[in-house]
C-alpha positions as CSV (number, residue, x, y, z in Angstrom):
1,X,0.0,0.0,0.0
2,X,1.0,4.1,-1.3
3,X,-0.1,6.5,1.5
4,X,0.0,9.7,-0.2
5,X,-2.3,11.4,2.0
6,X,-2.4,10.7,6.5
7,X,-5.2,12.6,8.3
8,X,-5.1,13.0,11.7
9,X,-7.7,13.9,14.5
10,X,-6.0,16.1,17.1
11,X,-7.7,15.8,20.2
12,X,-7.0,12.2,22.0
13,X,-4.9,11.3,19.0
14,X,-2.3,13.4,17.7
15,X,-2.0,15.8,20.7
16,X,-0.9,14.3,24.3
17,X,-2.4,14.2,26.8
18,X,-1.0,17.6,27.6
19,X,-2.3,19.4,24.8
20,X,1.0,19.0,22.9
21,X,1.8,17.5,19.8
22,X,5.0,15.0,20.1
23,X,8.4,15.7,19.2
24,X,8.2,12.0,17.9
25,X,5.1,12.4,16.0
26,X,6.5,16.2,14.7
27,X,9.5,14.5,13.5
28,X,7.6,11.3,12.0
29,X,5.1,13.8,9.8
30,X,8.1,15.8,8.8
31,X,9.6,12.9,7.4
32,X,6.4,11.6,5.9
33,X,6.2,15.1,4.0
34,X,9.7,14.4,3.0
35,X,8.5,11.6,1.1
36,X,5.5,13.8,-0.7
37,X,3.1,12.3,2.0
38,X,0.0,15.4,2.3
39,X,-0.3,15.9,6.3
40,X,-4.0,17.0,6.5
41,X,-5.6,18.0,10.2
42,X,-9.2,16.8,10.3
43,X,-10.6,17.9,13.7
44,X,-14.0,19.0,15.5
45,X,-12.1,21.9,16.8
46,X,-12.8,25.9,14.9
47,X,-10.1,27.2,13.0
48,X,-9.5,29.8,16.2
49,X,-9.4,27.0,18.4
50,X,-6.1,25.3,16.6
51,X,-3.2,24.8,18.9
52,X,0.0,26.7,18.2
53,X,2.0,23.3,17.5
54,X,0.0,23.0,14.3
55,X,1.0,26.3,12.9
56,X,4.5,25.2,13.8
57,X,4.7,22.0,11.8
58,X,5.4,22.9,7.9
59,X,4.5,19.5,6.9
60,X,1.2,21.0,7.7
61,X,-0.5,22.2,5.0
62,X,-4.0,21.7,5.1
63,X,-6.7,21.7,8.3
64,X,-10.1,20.3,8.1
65,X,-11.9,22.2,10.9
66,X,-15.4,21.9,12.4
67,X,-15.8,18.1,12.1
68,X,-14.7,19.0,8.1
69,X,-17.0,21.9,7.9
70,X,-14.4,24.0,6.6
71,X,-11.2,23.1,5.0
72,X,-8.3,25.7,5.1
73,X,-5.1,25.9,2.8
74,X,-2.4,27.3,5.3
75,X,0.4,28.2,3.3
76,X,-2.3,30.3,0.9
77,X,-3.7,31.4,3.7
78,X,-7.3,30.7,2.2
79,X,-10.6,28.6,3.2
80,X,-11.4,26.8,0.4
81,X,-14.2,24.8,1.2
82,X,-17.8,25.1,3.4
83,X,-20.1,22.8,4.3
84,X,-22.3,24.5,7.2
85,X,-25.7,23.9,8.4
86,X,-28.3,24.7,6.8
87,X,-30.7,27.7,8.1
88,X,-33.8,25.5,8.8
89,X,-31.2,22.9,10.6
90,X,-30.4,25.7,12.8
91,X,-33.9,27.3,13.4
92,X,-35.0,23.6,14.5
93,X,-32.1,23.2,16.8
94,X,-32.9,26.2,18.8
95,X,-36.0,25.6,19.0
96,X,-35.2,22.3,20.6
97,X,-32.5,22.8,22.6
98,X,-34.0,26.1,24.3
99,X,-36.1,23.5,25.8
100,X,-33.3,22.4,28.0
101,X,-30.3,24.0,30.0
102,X,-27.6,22.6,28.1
103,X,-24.0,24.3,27.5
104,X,-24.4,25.2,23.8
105,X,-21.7,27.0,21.7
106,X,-21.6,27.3,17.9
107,X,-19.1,27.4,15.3
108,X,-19.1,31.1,12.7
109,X,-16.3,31.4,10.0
110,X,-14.1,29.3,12.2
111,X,-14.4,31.3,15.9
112,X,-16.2,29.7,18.5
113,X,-19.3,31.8,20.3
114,X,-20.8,30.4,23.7
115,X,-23.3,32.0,26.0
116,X,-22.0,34.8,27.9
117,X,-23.7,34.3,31.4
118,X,-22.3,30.9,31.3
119,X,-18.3,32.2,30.1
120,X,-18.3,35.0,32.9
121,X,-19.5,32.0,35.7
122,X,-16.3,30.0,34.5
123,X,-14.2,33.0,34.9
124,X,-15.4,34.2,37.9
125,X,-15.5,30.9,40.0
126,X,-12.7,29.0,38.5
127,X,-15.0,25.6,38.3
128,X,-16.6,23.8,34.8
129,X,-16.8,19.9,34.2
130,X,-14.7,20.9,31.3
131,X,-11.2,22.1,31.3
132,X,-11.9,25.7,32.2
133,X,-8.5,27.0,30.2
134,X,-9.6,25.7,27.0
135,X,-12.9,27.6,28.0
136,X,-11.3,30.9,28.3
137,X,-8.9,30.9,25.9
138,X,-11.0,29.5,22.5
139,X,-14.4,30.6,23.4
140,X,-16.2,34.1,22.4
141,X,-18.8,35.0,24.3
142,X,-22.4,36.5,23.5
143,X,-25.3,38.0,25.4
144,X,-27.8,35.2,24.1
145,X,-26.2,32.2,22.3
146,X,-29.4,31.3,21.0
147,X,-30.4,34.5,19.4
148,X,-26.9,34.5,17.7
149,X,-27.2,31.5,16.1
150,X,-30.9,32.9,14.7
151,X,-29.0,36.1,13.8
152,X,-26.1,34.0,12.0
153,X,-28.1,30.9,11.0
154,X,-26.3,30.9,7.0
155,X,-23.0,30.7,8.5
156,X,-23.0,27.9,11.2
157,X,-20.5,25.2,10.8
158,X,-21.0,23.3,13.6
159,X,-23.1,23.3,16.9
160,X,-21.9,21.7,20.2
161,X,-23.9,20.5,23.2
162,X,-22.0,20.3,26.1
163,X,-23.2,17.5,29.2
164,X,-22.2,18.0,33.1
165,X,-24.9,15.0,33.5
166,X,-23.2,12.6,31.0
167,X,-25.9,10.6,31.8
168,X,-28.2,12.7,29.9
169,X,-26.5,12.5,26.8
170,X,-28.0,9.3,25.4
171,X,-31.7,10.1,25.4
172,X,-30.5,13.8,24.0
173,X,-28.8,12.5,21.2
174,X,-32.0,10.1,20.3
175,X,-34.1,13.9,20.0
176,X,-31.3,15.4,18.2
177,X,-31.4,13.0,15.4
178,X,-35.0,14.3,14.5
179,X,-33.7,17.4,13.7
180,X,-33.9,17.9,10.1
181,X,-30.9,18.1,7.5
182,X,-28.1,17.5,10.4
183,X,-25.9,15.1,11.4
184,X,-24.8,13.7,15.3
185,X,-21.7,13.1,16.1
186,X,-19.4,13.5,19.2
187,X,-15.7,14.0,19.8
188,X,-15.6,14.1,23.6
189,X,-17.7,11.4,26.1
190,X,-19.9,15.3,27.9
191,X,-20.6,16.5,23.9
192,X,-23.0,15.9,21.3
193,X,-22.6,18.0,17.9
194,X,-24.9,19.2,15.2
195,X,-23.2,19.6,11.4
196,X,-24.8,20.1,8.2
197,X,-26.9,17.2,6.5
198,X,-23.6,15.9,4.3
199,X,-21.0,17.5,6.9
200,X,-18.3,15.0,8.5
201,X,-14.5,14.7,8.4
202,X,-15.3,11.9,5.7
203,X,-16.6,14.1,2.9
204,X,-13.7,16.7,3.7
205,X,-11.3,13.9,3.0
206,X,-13.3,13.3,-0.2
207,X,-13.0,16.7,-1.0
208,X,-9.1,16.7,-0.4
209,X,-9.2,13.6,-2.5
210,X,-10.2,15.6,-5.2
211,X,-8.2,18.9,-5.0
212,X,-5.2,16.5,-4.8
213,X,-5.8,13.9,-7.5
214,X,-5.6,11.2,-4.1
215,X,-7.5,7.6,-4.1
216,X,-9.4,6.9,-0.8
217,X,-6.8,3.4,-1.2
218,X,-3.8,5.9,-0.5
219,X,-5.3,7.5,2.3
220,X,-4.7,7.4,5.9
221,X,-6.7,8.5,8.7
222,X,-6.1,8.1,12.9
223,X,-8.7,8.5,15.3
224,X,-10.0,7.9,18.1
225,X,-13.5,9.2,18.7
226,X,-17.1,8.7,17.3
227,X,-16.6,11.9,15.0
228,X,-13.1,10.0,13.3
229,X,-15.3,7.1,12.2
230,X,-16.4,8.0,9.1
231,X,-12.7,9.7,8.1
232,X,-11.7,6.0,9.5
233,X,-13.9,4.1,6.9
234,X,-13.3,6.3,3.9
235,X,-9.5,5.8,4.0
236,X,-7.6,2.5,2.8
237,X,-5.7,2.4,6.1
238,X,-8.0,3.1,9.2
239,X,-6.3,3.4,12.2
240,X,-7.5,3.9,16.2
241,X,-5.3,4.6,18.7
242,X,-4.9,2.1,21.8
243,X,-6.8,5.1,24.0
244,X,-10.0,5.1,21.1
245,X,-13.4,4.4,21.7
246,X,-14.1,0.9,21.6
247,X,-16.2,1.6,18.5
248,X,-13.4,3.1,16.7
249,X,-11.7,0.5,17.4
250,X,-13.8,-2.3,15.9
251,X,-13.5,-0.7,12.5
252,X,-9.5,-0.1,12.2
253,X,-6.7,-2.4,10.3
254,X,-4.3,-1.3,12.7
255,X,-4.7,-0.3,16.3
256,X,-1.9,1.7,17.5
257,X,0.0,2.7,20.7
258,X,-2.2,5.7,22.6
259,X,-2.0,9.2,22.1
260,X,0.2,9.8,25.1
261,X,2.9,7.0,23.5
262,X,3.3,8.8,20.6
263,X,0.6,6.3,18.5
264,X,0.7,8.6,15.8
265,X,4.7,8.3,15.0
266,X,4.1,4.7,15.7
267,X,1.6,4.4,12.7
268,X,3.2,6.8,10.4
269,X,7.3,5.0,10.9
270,X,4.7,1.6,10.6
271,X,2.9,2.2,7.2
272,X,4.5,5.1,5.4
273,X,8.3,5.1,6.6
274,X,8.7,1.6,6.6
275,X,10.9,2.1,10.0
């Protein structure tokens, strides 16, 4: 098998468990793009939201953001590519999830926008189930996060329910597949997220496919979450690393070391360096 193309989640997979991306892994993709391998990010995160270490990395080239909402050419500088939700999507997720009292933040032209009362009670006391830097430092806040999403409901690339009570997450995901034109996914075990009807990291890869002249045989993709799946299944070589969701497991060739043992480099020196 050719890789000529690896695509890499971020979260849980290519960064440690510190945030950070390896100086194993940086030095495996650098040799990878060495050979003319593409390094494409595909992630749930916003552009805004990217960790410096990406920026850093000149094998990098191409980022597929918002669970492949958006796909951005970094050395032109240019967003290329937009697959958001579509107004109705949006009108019908409001209207559902103003029923409950959910943390809800939304995804516009790659910045991420979460309810304001909700931002200032992180700041103030210091305490969320979530990590509270990440909070402060990626999100935007907004006097009524519903409202905003109304006001910007031709632009959305991605909506994100947040869960302190993971146990509520199940029956919420069984309303939120009745929304119209959407798709459910999750990256993190307290989220749920709403795309666009044909939106995943799967037809962004398809997409890249294309602008590159690359076969889904010659692909790559690593994962380890519910939202990676589909990426997973559209490449010739799927692989999970050993800290993935049992699902994501089941449908990899390969299951490699975890995210915090450098499973990336692992997979990369395995399959395209031939180390």
């Amino acid at each position: 098998m050719t890789i000529k193309l690896i695509a890499l989640d971020l979260d849980g997979t290519t960064l440690n468990d510190n945030r950070v991306i390896s100086e194993r892994n940086r030095n495996a993709l650098q040799q990878a793009a060495a050979k003319g391998v593409n390094i494409v990010i595909a992630t749930g995160r916003p552009f805004s939201a990217l960790p410096p270490d990406v920026f850093e990395i000149p094998a990098i080239r191409y980022v597929l953001t918002s669970n492949g909402a958006s796909i951005t050419d970094l050395r032109e500088d240019r967003t290329f590519y937009k697959n958001c939700l579509s107004p109705l999507a949006v009108e019908k997720s409001v209207e559902m999830l103003r029923q409950h009292d959910y943390v809800v933040e939304c995804f516009v032209k790659g910045i991420a926008y979460i309810d304001g009362p909700y931002f200032e009670e992180v700041r103030r006391t210091g305490r969320s189930f979530r990590n509270i830097d990440y909070i402060l430092k990626t999100r935007n806040p907004v006097d009524d996060i519903y409202r905003f999403m109304l006001d910007h409901k031709d632009e959305i690339e991605n909506i994100n329910v947040n869960f302190d009570d993971v146990s509520e997450k199940p029956a919420m995901r069984e309303k939120l597949l009745t929304l119209p034109e959407t798709t459910i996914t999750s990256s993190f075990n307290h989220n749920l997220e709403i795309g666009g009807a044909t939106t995943s990291k799967a037809e962004a890869l398809s997409q890249m496919g294309k602008l590159l002249d690359i076969k889904q045989s010659e692909m790559m993709a690593i994962g380890d979450s519910p939202n990676d799946m589909a990426m997973l299944l559209a490449s010739g070589m799927p692989v999970a690393v050993g800290n993935a969701e049992d699902e994501v497991k089941a449908i990899a060739e390969y299951i490699a070391p975890s995210n915090d043992e450098d499973g990336v480099a692992d997979a990369v020196e395995k399959f395209v360096l031939n180390v």
